[in-house]
C-alpha positions as CSV (number, residue, x, y, z in Angstrom):
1,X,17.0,17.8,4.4
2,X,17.2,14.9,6.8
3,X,14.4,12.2,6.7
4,X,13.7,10.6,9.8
5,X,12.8,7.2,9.9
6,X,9.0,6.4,10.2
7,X,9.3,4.0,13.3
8,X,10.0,7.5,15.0
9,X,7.1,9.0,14.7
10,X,4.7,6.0,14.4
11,X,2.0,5.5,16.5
12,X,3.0,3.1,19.5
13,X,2.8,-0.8,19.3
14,X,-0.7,-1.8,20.3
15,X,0.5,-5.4,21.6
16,X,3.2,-8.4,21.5
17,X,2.7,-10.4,18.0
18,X,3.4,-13.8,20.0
19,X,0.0,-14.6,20.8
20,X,-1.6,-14.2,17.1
21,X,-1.5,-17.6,16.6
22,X,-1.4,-17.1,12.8
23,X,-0.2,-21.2,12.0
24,X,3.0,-21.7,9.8
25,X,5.4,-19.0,10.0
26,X,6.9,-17.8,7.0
27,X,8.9,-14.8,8.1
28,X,9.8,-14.2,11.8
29,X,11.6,-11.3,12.5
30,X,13.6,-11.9,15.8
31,X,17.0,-9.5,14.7
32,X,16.5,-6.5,16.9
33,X,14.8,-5.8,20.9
34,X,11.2,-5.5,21.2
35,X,8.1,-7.4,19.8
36,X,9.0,-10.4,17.5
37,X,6.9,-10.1,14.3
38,X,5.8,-13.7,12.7
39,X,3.8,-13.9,9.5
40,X,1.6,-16.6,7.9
41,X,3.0,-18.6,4.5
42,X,0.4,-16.7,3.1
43,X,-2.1,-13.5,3.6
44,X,-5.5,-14.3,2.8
45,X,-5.4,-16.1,-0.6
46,X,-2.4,-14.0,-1.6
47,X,1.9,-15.4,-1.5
48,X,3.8,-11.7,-0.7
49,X,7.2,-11.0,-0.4
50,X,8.3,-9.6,3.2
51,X,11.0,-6.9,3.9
52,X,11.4,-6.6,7.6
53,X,12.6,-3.4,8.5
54,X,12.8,-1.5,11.9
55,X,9.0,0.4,12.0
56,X,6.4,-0.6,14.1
57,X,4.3,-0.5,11.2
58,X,3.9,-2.0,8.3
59,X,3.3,-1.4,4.7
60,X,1.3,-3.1,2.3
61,X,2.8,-2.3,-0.9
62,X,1.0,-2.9,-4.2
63,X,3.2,-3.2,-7.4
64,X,1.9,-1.8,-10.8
65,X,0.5,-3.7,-13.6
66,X,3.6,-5.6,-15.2
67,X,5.9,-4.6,-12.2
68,X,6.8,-7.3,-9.4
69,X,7.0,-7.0,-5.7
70,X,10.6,-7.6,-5.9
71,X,11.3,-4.6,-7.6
72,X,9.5,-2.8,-4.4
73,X,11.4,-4.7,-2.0
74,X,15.2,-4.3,-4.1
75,X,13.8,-0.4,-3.7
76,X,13.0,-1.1,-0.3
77,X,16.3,-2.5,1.0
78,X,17.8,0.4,1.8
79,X,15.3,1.7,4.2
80,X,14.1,0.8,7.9
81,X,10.6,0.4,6.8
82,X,8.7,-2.7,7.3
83,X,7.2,-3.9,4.1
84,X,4.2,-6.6,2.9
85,X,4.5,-6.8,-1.1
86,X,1.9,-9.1,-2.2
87,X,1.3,-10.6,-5.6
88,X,-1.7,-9.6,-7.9
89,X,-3.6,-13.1,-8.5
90,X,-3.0,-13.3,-11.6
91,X,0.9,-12.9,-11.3
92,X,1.4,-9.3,-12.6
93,X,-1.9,-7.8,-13.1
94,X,-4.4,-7.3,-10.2
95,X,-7.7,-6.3,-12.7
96,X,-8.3,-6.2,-16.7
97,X,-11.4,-4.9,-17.9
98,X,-13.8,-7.4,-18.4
99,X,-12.9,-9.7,-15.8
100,X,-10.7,-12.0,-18.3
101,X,-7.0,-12.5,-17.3
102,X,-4.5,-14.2,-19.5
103,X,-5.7,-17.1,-21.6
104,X,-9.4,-16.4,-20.6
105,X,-8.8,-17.1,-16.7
106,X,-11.3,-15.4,-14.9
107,X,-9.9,-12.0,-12.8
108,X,-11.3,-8.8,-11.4
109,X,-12.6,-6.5,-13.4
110,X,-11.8,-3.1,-12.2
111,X,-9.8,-1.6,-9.2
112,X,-12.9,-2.3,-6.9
113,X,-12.8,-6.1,-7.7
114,X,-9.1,-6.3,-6.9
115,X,-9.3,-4.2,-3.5
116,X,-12.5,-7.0,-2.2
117,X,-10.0,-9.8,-2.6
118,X,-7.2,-7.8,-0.7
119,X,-9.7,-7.4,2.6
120,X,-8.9,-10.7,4.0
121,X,-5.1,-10.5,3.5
122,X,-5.4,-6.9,5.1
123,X,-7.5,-8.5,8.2
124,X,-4.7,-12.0,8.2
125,X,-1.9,-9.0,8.3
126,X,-3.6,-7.3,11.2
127,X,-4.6,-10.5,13.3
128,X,-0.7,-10.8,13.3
129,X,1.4,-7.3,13.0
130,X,1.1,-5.7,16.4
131,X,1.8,-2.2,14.7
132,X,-0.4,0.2,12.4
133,X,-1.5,-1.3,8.8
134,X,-0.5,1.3,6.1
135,X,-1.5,0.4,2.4
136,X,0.9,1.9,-0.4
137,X,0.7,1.4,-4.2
138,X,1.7,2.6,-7.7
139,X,0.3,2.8,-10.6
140,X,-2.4,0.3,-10.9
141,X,-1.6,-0.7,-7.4
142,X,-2.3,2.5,-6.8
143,X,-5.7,2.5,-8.2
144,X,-6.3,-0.4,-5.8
145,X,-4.9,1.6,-2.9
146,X,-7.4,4.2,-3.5
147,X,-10.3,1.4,-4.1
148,X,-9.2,0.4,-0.6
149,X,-9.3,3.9,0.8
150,X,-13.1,3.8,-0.6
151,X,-13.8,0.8,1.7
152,X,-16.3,2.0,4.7
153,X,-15.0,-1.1,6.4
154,X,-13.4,0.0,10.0
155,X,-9.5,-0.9,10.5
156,X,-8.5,-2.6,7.4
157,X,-5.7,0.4,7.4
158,X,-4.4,3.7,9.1
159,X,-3.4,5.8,6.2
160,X,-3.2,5.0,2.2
161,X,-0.7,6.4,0.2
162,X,-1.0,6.2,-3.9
163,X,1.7,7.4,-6.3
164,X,0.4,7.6,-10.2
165,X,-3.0,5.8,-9.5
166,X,-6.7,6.8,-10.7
167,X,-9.0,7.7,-8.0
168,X,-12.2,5.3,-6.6
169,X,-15.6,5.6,-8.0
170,X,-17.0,6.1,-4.9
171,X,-15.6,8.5,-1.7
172,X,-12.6,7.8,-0.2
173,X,-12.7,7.3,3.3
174,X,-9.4,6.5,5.0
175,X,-7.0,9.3,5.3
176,X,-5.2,9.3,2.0
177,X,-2.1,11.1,0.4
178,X,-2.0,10.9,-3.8
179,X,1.8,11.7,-4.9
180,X,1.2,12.5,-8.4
181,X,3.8,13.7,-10.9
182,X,2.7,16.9,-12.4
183,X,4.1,15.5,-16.3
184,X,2.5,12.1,-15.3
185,X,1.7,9.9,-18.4
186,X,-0.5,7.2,-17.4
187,X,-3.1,9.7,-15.2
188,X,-2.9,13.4,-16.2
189,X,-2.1,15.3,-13.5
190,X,-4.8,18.3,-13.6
191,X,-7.7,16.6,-14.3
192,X,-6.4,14.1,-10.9
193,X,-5.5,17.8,-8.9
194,X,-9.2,18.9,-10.1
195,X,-11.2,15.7,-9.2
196,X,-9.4,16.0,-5.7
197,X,-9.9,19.1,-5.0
198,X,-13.8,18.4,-5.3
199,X,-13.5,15.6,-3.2
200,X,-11.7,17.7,-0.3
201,X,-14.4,20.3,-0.8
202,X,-17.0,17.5,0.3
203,X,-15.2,16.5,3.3
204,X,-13.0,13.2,2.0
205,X,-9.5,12.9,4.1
206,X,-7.3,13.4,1.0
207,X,-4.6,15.2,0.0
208,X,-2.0,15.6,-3.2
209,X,2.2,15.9,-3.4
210,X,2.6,17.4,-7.0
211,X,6.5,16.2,-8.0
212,X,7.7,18.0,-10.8
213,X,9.8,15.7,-13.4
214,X,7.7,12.5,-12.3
215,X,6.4,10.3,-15.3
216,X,4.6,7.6,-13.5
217,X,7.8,5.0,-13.3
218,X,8.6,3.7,-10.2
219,X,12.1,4.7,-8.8
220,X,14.0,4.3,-5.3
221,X,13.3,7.5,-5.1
222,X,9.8,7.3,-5.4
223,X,9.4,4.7,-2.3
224,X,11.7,7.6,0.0
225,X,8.8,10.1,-1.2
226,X,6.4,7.6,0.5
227,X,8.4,7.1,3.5
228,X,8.5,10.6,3.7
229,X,4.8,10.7,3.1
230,X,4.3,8.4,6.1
231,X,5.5,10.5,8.6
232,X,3.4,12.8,7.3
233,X,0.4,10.9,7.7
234,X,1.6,9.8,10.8
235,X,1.3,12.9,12.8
């Protein structure tokens, strides 16, 4: 089966990123026709790592507990999609219960925690990227993917798209996609298929890819599932 390229389907650009006025750029993406993307040094109180493919949108991508953005941007490389990978605060972990990071350093304590300090890098990435926001993440990212999804604020992003990740406490509200393996490790798959299928019953914009064979580790493959799950969403 052939996978089209998101930028194909996605929703058209909404206006030119030259008059954001977003400071010191970091990244400006000038290689191809059409609107020239330029990013701040840094997103809200976050540094990121920026792969600047061909879509008109973006996504944010959140690595896992222990996991780096680089390894989603080496498994982004091959593909036209434009991607924001930012650091958790504390290097390599966004939350630990508790609210104590490494060597007593205050962090946030849950998934929740994490997602409030990622609304003003969302809101810095959409004063500048003329395009749609989409917010991806796996594994713990995940679980702040899905905190973010929870957030009744308008326009932080379009879709969400989770792979391995726990679901928010309270009702998601952004239209969301969970790819789950079914012999996942870290969150069993059933009880996740169960808990989502009472939240669809009450109404919340969510919606599950079962993969068969998928343990929870992040893979190449993985990210062309969620490319693939974008232009899904995008329709």
């Amino acid at each position: 089966m052939k996978i089209l390229p998101p930028w194909q389907i996605a929703l058209p650009v909404m206006a030119a990123a030259g008059a954001a006025g977003v400071g010191l750029a970091a990244f400006v993406h000038r290689d191809r026709p059409g609107p020239h993307y330029t990013l701040p040094e840094r997103l809200g109180d976050f540094d990121y790592l920026f792969h600047p493919g061909e879509s008109a949108g973006v996504v944010v991508a959140l690595h896992d507990h222990g996991s780096t953005p680089q390894e989603i941007l080496d498994a982004a490389s091959s593909s036209k999609l434009s991607v924001v990978a930012p650091w958790a605060r504390e290097g390599y972990v966004w939350f630990s219960p508790g609210g104590e990071g490494p060597g007593g350093a205050p962090m946030p304590a849950s998934a929740e925690d994490a997602a409030a300090e990622l609304v003003t890098m969302l809101e810095d990435l959409r004063d500048a990227w003329p395009g749609n926001v989409y917010i991806a993440g796996h594994g713990a990212g995940a679980d702040v993917a899905y905190a973010l999804a929870a957030d009744a604020r308008p326009g932080l992003a379009q879709k969400v798209i989770g792979s391995s990740g726990r679901l928010p406490s309270g009702p998601v509200v952004t239209p969301t996609l969970a790819i789950h393996g079914r012999n996942d490790a870290r969150v069993p798959y059933q009880p996740f298929a169960d808990a989502a299928a009472q939240r669809v019953s009450q109404g919340e914009p969510l919606s599950i890819v079962p993969l068969t064979n998928v343990t929870g580790s992040f893979t190449g493959a993985l990210l062309l599932r969620w490319i693939k799950a974008l232009q899904r969403l995008a329709t």
